[in-house]
N, C-alpha and C positions, 0 to 999 in steps of 0.2 A: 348772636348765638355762639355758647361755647363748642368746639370740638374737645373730644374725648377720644386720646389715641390711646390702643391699648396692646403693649407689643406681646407676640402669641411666641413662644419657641419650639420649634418641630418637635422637637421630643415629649410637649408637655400636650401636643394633639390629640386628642379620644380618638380622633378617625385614625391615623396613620397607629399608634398603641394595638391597636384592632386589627387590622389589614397588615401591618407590616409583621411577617413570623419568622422570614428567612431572609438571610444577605439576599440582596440578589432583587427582592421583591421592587413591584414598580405598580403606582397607584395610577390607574386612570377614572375618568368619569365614563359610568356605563350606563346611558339612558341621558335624561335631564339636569338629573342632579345625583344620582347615584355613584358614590364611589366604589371603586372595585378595586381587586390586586389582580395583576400579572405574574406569576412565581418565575423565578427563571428558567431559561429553557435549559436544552443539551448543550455540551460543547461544540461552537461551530456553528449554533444557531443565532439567525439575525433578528431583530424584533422590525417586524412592518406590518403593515396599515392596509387595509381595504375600503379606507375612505371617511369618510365623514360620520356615514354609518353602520360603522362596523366596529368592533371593539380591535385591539390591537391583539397580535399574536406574533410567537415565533416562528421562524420557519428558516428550513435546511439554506446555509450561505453557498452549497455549493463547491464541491470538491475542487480544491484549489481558485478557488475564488479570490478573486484578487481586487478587495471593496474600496483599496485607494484610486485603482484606476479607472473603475466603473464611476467612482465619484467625481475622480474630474471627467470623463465624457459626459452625464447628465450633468455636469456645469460647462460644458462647450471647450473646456480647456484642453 
């Protein structure tokens, strides 16, 4: 049995064409199979998660938040 590769290039995707309108824009799956956009946030805002089911969103990083060293404590470091 033959395989047939078929190479796609981002730019040439109906889906991302559609959803993508502004820099910044960020495609997730919302549902099953459904894609969605993210537009981006404000300045100073983080993009996080609520889980497996939840869609993703921005939210406030925190006045003087300092996200390298918060990054190494949730790595033990």
């Amino acid at each position: 049995m033959a395989v047939t590769w078929k190479r796609l290039a981002p730019i040439d995707d109906v889906i991302a064409k559609n959803l993508l309108t502004q820099q910044g824009d960020v495609i997730y799956a919302s549902g099953a199979s459904t894609p969605a956009v993210l537009h981006p946030g404000t300045d100073g805002q983080v993009l996080t998660t609520k889980g497996s089911g939840a869609n993703p969103v921005w939210a406030d990083g925190g006045a003087g938040a300092d996200i390298a060293a918060q990054t190494l404590s949730w790595l033990g470091l």
